[in-house]
C-alpha positions in Angstrom: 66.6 -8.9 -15.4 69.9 -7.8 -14.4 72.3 -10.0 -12.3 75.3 -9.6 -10.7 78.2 -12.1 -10.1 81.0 -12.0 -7.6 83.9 -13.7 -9.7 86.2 -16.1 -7.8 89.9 -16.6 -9.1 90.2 -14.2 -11.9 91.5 -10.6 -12.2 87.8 -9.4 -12.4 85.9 -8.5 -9.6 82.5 -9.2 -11.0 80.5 -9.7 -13.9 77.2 -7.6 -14.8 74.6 -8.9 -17.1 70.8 -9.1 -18.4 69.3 -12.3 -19.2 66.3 -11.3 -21.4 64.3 -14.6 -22.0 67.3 -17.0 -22.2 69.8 -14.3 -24.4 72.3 -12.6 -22.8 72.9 -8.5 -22.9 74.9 -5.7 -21.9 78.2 -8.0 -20.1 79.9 -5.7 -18.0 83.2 -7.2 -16.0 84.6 -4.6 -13.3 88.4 -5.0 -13.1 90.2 -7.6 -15.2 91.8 -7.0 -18.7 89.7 -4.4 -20.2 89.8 -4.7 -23.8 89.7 -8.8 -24.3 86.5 -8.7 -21.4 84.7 -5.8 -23.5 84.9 -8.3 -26.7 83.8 -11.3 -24.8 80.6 -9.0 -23.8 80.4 -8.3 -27.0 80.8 -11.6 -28.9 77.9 -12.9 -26.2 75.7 -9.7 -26.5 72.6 -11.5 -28.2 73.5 -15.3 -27.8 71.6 -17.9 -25.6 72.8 -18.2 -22.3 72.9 -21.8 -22.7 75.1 -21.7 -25.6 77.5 -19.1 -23.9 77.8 -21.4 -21.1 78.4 -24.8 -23.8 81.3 -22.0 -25.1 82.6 -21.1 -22.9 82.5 -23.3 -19.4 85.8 -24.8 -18.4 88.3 -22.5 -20.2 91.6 -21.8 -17.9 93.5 -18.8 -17.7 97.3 -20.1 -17.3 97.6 -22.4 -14.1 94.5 -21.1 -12.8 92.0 -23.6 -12.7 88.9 -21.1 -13.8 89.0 -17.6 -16.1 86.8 -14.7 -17.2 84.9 -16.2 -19.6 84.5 -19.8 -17.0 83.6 -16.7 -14.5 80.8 -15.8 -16.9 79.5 -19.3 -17.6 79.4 -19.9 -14.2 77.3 -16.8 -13.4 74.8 -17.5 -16.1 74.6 -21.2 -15.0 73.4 -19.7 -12.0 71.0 -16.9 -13.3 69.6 -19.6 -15.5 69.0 -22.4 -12.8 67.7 -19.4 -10.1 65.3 -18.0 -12.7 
């Protein structure tokens, strides 16, 4: 299924994914800085969602209090709990 996440916070816009039975594919951020959020898509492409989240939940970008990849732990917290 593909979902789509409204970031709050960051330099991204949003953050398109597929959850296919638990593993995540095909990250897509719109906006943000392009080559660091391709490799994060990458790095996840394939991994649980739940062990994405574990990674990477909670990480800061300077004095903000959320980033990218919180952005994308957040939005798979969500897909995962909404089903």
């Amino acid at each position: 299924m593909v979902y789509k996440y409204s970031t709050r916070g960051t330099c991204s816009r949003s953050i398109e994914f597929e959850l296919d039975g638990g593993v995540v594919r095909n990250v897509r951020f719109e906006g943000g800085c392009n080559g660091n959020l391709k490799g994060i898509g990458a790095i996840v492409d394939g991994m649980k969602a739940e062990d994405v989240i574990a990674r990477l939940e909670g990480i800061r970008c300077g004095f903000k209090s959320t980033s990218c990849p919180d952005q994308l732990a957040q939005a798979l917290r969500k897909a995962v709990e909404n089903g």
